[in-house]
C-alpha positions in Angstrom: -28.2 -10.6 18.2 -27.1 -12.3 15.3 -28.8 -10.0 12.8 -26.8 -6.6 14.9 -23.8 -8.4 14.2 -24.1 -9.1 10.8 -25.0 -5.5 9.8 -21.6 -4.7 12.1 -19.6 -7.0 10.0 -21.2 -5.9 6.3 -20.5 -2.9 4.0 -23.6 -0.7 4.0 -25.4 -1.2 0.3 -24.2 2.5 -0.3 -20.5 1.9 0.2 -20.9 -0.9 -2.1 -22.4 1.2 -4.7 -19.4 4.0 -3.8 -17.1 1.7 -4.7 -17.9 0.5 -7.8 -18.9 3.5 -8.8 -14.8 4.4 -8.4 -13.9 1.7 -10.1 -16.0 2.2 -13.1 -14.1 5.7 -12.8 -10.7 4.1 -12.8 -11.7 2.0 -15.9 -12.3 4.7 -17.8 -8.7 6.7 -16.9 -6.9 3.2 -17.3 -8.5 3.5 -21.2 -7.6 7.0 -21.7 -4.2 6.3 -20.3 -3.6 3.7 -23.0 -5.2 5.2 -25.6 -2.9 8.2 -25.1 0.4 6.0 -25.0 -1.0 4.3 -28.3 -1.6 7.6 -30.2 2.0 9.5 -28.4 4.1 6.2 -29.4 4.3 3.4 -31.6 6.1 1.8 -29.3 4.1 1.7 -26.1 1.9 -1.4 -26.4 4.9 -3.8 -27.2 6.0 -6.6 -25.7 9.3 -5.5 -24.1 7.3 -2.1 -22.6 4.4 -4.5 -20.9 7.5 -6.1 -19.8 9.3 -3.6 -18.2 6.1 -1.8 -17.1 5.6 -4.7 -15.0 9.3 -4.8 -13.9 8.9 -1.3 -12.7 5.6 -1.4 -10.9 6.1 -5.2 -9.8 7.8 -4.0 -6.2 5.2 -1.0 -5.5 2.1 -2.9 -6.2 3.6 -6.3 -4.3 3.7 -3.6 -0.9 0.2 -1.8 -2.0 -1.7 -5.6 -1.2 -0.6 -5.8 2.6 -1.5 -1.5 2.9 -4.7 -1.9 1.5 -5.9 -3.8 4.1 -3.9 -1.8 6.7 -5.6 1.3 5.1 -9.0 -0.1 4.9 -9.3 -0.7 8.8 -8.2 3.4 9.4 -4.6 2.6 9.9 -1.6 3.5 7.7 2.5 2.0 7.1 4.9 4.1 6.1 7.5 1.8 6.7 6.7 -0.7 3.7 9.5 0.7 1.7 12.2 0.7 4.6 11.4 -3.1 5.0 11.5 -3.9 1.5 15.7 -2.1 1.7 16.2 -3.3 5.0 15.1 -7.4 3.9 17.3 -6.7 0.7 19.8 -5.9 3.0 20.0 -8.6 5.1 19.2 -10.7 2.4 22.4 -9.7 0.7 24.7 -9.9 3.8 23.2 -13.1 4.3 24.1 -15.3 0.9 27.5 -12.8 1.3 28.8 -14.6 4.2 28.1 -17.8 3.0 24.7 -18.9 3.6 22.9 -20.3 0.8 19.8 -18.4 -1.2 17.1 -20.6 0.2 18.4 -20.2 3.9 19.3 -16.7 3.5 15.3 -15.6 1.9 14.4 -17.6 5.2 16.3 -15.0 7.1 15.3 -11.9 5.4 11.5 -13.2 5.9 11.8 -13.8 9.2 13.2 -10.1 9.8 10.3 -8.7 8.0 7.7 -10.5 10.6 9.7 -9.2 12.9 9.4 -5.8 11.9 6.0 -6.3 11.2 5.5 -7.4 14.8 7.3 -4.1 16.4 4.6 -2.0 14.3 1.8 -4.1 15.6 3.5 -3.9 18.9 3.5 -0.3 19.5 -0.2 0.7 17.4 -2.0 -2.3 19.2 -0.4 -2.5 22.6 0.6 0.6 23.5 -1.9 2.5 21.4 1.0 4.7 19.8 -0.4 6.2 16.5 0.4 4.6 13.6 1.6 7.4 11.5 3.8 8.2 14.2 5.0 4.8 14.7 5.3 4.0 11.2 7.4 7.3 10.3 10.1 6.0 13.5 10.3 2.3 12.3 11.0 3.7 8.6 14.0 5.8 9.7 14.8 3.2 11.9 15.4 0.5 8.7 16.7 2.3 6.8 19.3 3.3 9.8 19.5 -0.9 10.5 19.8 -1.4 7.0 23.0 0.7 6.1 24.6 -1.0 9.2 24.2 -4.3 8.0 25.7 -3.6 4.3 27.5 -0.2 4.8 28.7 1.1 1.4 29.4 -1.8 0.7 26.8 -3.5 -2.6 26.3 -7.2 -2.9 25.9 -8.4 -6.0 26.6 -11.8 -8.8 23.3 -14.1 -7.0 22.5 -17.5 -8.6 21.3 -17.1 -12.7 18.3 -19.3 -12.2 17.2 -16.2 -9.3 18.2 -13.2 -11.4 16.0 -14.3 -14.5 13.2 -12.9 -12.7 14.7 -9.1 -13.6 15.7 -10.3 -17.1 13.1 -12.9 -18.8 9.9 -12.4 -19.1 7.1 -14.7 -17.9 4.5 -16.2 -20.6 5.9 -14.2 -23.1 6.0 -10.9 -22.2 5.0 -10.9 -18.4 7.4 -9.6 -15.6 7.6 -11.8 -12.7 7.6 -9.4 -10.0 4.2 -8.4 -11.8 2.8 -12.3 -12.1 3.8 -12.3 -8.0 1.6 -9.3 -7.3 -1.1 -10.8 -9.8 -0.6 -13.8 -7.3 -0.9 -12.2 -4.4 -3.1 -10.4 -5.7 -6.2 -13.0 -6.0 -5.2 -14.2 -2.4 -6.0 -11.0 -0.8 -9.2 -10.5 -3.3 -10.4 -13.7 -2.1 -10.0 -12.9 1.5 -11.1 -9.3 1.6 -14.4 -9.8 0.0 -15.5 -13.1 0.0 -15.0 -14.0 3.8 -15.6 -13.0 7.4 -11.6 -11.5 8.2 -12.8 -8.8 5.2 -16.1 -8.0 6.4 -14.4 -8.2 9.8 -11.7 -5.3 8.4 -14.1 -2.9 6.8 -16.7 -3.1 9.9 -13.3 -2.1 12.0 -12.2 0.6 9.4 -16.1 2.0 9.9 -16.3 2.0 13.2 -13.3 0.0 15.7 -15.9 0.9 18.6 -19.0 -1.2 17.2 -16.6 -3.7 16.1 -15.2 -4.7 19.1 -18.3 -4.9 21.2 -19.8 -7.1 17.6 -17.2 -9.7 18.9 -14.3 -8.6 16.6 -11.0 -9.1 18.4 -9.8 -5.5 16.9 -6.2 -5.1 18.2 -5.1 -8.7 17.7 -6.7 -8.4 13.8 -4.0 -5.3 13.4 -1.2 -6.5 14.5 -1.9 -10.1 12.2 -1.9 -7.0 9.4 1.1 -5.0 10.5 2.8 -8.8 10.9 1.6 -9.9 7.1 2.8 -6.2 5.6 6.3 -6.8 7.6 6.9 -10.2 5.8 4.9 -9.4 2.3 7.3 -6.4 2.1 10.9 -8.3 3.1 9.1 -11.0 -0.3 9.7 -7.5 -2.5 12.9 -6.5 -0.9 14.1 -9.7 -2.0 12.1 -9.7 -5.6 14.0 -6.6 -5.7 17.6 -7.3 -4.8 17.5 -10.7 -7.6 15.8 -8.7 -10.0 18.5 -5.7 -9.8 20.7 -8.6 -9.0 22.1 -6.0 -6.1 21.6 -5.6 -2.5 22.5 -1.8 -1.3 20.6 0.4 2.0 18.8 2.9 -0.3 16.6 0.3 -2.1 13.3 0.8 -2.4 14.0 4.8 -0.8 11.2 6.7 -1.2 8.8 4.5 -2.5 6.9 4.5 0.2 4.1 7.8 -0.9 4.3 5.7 -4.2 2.7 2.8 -2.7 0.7 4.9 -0.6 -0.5 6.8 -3.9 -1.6 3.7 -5.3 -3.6 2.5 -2.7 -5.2 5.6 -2.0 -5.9 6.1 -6.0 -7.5 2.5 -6.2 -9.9 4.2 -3.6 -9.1 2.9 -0.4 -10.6 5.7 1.9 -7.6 7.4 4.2 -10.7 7.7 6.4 -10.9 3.0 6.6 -14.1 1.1 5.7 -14.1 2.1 2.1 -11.7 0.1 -0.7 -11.4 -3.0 -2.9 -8.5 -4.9 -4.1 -10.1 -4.7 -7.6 -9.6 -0.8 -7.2 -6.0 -0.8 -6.4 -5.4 -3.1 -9.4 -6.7 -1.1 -11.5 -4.6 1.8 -9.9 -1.7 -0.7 -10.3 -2.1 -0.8 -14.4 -2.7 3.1 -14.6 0.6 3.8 -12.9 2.4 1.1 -14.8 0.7 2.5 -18.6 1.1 6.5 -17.6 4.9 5.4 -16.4 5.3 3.9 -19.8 4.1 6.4 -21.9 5.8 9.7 -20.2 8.9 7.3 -20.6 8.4 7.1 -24.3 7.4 10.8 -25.0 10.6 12.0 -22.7 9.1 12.9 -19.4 12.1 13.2 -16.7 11.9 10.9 -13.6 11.7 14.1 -11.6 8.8 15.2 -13.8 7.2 11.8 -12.9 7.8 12.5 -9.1 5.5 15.6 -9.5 2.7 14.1 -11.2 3.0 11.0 -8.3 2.3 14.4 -6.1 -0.6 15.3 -7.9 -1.8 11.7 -7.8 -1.5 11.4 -4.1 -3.8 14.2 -4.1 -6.1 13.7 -6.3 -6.4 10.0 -4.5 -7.2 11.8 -1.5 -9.0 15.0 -2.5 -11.7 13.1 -5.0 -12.7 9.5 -3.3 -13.1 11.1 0.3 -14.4 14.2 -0.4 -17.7 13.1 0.8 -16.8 11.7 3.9 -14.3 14.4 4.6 -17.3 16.6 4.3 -19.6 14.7 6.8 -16.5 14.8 9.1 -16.1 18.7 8.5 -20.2 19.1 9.0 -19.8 17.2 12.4 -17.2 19.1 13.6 -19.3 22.5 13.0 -22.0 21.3 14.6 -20.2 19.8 17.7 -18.3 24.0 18.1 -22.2 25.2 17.9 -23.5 22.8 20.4 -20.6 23.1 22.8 -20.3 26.8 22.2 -21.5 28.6 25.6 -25.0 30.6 25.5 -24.5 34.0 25.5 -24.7 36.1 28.7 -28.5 37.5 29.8 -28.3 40.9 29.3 -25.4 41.3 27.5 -26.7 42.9 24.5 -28.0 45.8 26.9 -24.6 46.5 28.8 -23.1 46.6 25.1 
């Protein structure tokens, strides 16, 4: 018994193998990327770009930790983005009318668990989809989020919050990025060297095996959903005192960014297959290539294309052999299902 559930709850040796074999991948791009931006730019590997890499990057790669995991058990969150505006939002309207910073990051906290919760809510209880669901609670946000601030921008926080937008952090770190660096080693830690992470890939691999291994697979998803609510209202506000602004279209459309990311750190859209090593890694590619098209001139909506191509390629090259084992499976459940032909029909023809 014990030894079934083990092999339930553990990574197969090839997946293992899969993985790193991604990550060497990644290595290598993360090298060419910065060996480009060296040769394109004097300027590239400075202090003040490593610091505003990091400023950039610091909100996407703070949501990319709770989606990993999300992504990893065969799930997905579109609504990371619309959290992180809607938290800034209420964070703003919050220290606005009065209340002071500590309360009001209390507050905005306690609005991303609860829209963490609704997710895990609808995918866990009601076993709604979680594209679906996802793609409703991100409209519905952002829709929450413009009520609460209106046109109206919020701006002039304490000094001592604001430096983490302006000063750097042991010389030439961001802080947003030293949070996600954080965070970072928390969720490492928990996805691969305990039972919750061998408990999350066996679900991503198969929910059905997992469950009847003892894995208590619906409550584990909503904990997820729950965690990605309130580690996404932490970058709304990381957001709103770096900008040192609160308005309803932060963070908009950041959400395939994140998703990008993950998915390029090779996390399989598939679940079962990803590290947090691997989306780190993703994390300093995106950061360096952002950099260097920045330095050499490439537009923001030049950027946005090559994100597109990323998103693709994260998809396209990582999964390609489980999509094909999917694809095969599917042929061969048409042929088997496919009615015999008719005894003498070759004659009548």
């Amino acid at each position: 018994m014990s030894s079934n559930s083990g092999t339930a709850t553990r990574p197969p040796r090839s997946l293992l193998r899969t993985v790193r074999r991604w990550e060497s991948a990644l290595v290598v791009i993360l090298v060419a990327v910065l060996a480009f931006g060296t040769i394109e730019s004097p300027n590239f590997l400075t202090t003040t770009t490593i610091f505003f890499g990091g400023l950039d990057i610091g909100q996407i790669a703070i949501m990319a930790l709770p989606l990993t995991l999300i992504v990893i058990t065969g799930e997905i969150d579109l609504s990371v983005a619309a959290m992180l505006g809607l938290s800034a939002c209420v964070f703003g309207y919050a220290f606005e009318h009065g209340t002071g910073a500590g309360l009001a990051i209390v507050i905005a906290l306690l609005v991303g668990a609860l829209g963490g919760s609704l997710n895990g809510f609808l995918i866990t209880r009601l076993g709604l989809p979680s594209i679906a669901v996802t793609i409703g609670t991100l409209t519905m946000f952002r829709g929450i989020a413009e009520v609460v601030l209106g046109n109206n921008e919020v701006t002039s926080y304490p000094t001592g919050l604001t430096v983490i937008g302006s000063k750097p952090v042991f010389a030439h770190l961001a802080y947003p990025f030293l949070f996600f660096l954080i965070l970072a080693a928390i969720y490492a830690v928990v996805l691969h060297k305990t039972s919750v992470g061998r408990s999350l890939y066996a679900i991503g691999l198969n929910k059905e095996a997992a469950f009847f291994s003892g894995i208590r697979v619906n409550r584990t998803k909503f904990i997820l959903y729950l965690l990605s609510g309130v580690v996404c209202a932490f970058a709304g506000i990381v957001y709103a005192l770096q900008n040192d602004s609160s308005i309803y279209t932060a963070g908009q459309g950041l959400e395939l960014n994140v998703v990008a990311v993950v998915l390029f750190g090779g996390v399989s859209i598939f679940g079962g297959r990803g590290s947090v090593l691997g989306v780190v890694l993703s994390v300093l590619i995106v950061a360096a290539s952002q950099v260097a098209f920045t330095l050499i001139n490439i537009s923001s909506e030049e950027q946005q294309i090559i994100f597109g191509v990323l998103l693709l390629f994260s998809v396209l090259v990582p999964n390609s052999a489980a999509g094909y084992r999917r694809i095969r499976a599917w042929i061969n459940q048409v042929r088997t299902s496919a009615p015999a032909p008719a005894a003498g029909a070759g004659a009548e023809l």
